[in-house]
Backbone as a printed PyTorch tensor [residue, N CA C, xyz], in Angstrom:
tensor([[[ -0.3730, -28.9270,  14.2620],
         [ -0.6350, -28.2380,  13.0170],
         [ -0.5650, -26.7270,  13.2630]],

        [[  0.3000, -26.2260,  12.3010],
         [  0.1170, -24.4260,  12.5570],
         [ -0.8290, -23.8640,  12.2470]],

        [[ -1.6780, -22.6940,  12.4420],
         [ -2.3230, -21.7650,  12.0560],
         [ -2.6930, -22.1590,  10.4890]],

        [[ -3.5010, -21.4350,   9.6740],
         [ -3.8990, -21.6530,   8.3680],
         [ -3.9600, -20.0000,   8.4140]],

        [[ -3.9750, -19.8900,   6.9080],
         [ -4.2420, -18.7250,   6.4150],
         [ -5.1130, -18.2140,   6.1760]],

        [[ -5.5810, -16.8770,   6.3470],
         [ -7.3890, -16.5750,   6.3120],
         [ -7.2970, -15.4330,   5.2470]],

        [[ -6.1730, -14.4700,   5.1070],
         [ -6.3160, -13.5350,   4.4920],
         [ -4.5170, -12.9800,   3.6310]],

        [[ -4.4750, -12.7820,   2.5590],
         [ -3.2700, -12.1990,   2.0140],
         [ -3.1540, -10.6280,   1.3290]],

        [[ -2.1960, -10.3840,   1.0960],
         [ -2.1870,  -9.0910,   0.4240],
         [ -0.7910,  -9.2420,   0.3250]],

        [[ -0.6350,  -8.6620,  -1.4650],
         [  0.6290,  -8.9670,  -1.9610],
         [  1.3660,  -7.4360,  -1.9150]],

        [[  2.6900,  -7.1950,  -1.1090],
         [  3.4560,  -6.2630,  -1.0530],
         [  4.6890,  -6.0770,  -2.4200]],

        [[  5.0530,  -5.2610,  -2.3100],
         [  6.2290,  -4.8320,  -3.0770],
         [  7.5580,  -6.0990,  -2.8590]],

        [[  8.5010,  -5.6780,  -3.5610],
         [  9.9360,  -7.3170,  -3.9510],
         [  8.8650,  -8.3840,  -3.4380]],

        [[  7.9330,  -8.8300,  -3.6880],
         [  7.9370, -10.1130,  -3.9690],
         [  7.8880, -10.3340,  -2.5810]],

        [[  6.7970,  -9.7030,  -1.5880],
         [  7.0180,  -9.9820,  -0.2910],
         [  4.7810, -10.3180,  -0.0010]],

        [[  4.8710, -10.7600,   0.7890],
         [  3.2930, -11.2210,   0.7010],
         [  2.9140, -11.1960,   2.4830]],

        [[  1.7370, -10.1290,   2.9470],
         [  1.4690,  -9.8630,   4.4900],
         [  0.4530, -10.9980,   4.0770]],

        [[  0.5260, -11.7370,   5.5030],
         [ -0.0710, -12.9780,   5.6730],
         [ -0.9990, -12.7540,   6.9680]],

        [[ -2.5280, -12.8120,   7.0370],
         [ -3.1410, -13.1340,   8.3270],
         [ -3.5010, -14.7100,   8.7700]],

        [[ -2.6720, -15.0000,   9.7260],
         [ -3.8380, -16.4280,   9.9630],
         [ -4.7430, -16.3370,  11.0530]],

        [[ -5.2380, -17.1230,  11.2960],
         [ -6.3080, -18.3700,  11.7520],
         [ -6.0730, -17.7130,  13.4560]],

        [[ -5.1900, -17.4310,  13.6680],
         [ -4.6510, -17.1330,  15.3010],
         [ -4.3310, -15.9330,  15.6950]],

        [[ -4.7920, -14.7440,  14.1930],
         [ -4.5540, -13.3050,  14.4840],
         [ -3.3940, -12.5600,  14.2170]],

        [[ -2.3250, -13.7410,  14.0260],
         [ -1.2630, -13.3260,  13.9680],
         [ -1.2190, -12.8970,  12.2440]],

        [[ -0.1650, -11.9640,  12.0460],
         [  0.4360, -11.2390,  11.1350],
         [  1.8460, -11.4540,  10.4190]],

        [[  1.9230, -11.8560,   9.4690],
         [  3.1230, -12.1890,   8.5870],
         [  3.8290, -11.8740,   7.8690]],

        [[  4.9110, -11.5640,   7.7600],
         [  5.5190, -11.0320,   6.1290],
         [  6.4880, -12.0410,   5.9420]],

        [[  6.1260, -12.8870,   4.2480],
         [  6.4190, -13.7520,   4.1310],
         [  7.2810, -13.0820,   2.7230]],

        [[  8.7120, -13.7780,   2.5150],
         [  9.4640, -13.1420,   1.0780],
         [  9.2410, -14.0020,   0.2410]],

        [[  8.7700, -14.1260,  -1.0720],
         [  8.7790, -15.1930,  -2.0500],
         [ 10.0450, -15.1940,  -2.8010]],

        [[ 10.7130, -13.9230,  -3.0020],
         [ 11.8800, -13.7890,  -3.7290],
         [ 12.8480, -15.0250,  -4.0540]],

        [[ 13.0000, -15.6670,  -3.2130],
         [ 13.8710, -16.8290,  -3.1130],
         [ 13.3270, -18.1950,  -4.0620]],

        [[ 12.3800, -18.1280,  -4.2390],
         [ 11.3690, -19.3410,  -5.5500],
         [ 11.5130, -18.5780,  -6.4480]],

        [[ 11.8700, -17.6490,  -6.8320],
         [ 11.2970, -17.0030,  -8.2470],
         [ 12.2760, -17.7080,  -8.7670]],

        [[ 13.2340, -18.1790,  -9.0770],
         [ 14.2880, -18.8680, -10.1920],
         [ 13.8850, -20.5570,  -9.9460]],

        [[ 12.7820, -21.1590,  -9.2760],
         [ 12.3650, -22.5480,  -9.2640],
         [ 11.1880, -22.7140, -10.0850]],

        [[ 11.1970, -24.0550, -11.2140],
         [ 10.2830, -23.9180, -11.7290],
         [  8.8010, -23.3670, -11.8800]],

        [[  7.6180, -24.0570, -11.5430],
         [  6.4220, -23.0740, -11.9600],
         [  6.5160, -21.4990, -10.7440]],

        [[  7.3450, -21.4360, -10.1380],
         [  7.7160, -20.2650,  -9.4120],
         [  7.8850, -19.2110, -10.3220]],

        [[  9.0270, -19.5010, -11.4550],
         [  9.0280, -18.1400, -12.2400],
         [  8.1270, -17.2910, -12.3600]],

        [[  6.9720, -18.1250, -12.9110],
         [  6.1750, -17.0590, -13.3120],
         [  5.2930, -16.1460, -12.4360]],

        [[  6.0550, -16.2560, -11.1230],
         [  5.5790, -15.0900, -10.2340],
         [  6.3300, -13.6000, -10.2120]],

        [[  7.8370, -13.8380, -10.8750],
         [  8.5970, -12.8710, -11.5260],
         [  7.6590, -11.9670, -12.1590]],

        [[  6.1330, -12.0370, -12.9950],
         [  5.9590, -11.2360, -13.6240],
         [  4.7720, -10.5710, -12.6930]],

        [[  4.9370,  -9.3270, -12.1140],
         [  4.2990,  -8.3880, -10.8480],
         [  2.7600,  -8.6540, -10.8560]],

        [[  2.5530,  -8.0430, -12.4850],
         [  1.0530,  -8.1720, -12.3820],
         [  0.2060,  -9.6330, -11.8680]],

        [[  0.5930, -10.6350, -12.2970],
         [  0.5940, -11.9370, -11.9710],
         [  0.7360, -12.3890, -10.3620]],

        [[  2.1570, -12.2760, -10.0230],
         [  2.1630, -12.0330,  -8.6500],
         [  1.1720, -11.5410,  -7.9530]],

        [[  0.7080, -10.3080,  -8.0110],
         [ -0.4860,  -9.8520,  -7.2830],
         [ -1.4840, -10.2820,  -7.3710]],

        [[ -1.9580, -11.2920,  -8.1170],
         [ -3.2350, -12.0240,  -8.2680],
         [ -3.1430, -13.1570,  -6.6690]],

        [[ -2.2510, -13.3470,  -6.3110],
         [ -2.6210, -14.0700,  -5.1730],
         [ -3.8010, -14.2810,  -3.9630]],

        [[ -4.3640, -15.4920,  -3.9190],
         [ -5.5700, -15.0540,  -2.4420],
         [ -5.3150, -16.2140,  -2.0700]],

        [[ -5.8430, -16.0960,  -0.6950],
         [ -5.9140, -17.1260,   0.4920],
         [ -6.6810, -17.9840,  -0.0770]],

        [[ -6.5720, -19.3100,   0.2200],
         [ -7.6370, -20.4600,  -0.0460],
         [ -7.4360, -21.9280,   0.2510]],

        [[ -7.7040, -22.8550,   1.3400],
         [ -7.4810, -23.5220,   1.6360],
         [ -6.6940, -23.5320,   2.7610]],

        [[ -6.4230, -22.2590,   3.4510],
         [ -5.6470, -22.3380,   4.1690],
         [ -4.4430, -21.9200,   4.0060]],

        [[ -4.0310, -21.6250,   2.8870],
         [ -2.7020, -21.5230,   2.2800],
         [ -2.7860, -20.0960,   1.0930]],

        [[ -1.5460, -19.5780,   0.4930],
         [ -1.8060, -19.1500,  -0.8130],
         [ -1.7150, -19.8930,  -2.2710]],

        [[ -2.7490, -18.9900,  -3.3100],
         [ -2.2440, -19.7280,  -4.3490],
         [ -2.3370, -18.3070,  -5.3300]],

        [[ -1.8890, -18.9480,  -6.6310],
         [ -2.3390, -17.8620,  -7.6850],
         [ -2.9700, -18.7050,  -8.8470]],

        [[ -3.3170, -18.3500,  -9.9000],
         [ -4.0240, -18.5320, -10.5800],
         [ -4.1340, -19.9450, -11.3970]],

        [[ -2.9810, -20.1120, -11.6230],
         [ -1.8350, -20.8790, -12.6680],
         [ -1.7120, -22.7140, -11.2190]],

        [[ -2.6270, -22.5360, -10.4880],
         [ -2.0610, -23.3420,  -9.0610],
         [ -0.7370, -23.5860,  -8.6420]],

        [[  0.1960, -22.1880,  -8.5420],
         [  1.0990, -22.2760,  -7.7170],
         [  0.9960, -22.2690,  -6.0740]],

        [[  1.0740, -22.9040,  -5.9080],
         [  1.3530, -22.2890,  -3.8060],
         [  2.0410, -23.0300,  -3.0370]],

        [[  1.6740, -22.4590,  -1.6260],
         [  3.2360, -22.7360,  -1.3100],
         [  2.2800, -23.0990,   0.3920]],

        [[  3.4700, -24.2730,   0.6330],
         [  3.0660, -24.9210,   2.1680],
         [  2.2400, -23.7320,   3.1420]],

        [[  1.2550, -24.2810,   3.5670],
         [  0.6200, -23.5100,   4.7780],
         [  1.5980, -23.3040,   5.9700]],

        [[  2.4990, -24.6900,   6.6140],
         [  3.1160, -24.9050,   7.2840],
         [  4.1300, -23.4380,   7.1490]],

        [[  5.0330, -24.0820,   5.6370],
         [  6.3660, -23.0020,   5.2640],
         [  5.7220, -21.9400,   6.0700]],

        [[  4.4230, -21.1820,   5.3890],
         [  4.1050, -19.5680,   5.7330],
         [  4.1070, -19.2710,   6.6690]],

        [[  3.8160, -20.4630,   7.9580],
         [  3.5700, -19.9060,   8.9100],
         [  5.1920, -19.6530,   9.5760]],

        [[  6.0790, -20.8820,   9.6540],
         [  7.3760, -21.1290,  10.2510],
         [  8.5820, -20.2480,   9.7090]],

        [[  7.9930, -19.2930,   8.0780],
         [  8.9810, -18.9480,   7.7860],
         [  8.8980, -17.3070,   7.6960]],

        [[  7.6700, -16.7710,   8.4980],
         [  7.0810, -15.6200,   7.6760],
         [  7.6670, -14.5300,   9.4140]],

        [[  8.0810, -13.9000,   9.1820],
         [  8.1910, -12.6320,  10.3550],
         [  7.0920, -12.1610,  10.8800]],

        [[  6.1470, -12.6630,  11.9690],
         [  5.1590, -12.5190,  12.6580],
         [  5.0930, -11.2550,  14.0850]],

        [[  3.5070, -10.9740,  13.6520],
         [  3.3030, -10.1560,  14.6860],
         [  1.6970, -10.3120,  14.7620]],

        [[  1.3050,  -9.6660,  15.9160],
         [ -0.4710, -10.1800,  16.0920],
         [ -0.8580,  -8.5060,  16.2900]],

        [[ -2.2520,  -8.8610,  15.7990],
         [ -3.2210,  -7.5140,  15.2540],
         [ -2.8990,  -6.5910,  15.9300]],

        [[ -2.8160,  -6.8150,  17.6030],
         [ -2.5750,  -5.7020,  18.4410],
         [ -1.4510,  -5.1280,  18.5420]],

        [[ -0.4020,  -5.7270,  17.3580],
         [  0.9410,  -4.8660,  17.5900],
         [  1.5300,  -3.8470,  16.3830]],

        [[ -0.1010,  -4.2300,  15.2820],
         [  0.2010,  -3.3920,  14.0980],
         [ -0.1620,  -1.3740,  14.7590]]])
């Protein structure tokens, strides 16, 4: 099992810094869902930024989210000590 998610913060295009469980550091792109169903409605910014960690994973309001796994395997990683 990979890492889980402990902490998010939503960046600019639709890009989301990810902390997990193991320290490590993420930048994960959502851009690529925004034209898949209940995905759209992350197209709209203010919305988008409502995102938080929970369960391990992200979600937003509306219960969109997206694999814990995906975030971890798909997100450009680095650990605390290399920010």
């Amino acid at each position: 099992m990979n890492p889980r998610v402990t902490h998010v913060r939503p960046e600019s295009s639709y890009r989301l810094e990810i902390t997990f469980e193991n320290g490590e550091v993420g930048k994960y792109d959502c851009s690529h869902l925004l034209d898949f169903g209940v995905f759209q409605e992350l197209k709209d910014e203010v919305y988008f930024r409502q995102v938080r960690a929970s369960g391990g994973s992200v979600v937003w309001p509306h219960e969109q989210d997206i694999c814990p796994d995906t975030l971890y395997l798909d997100s450009d990683k680095r650990s605390e000590t290399e920010l």
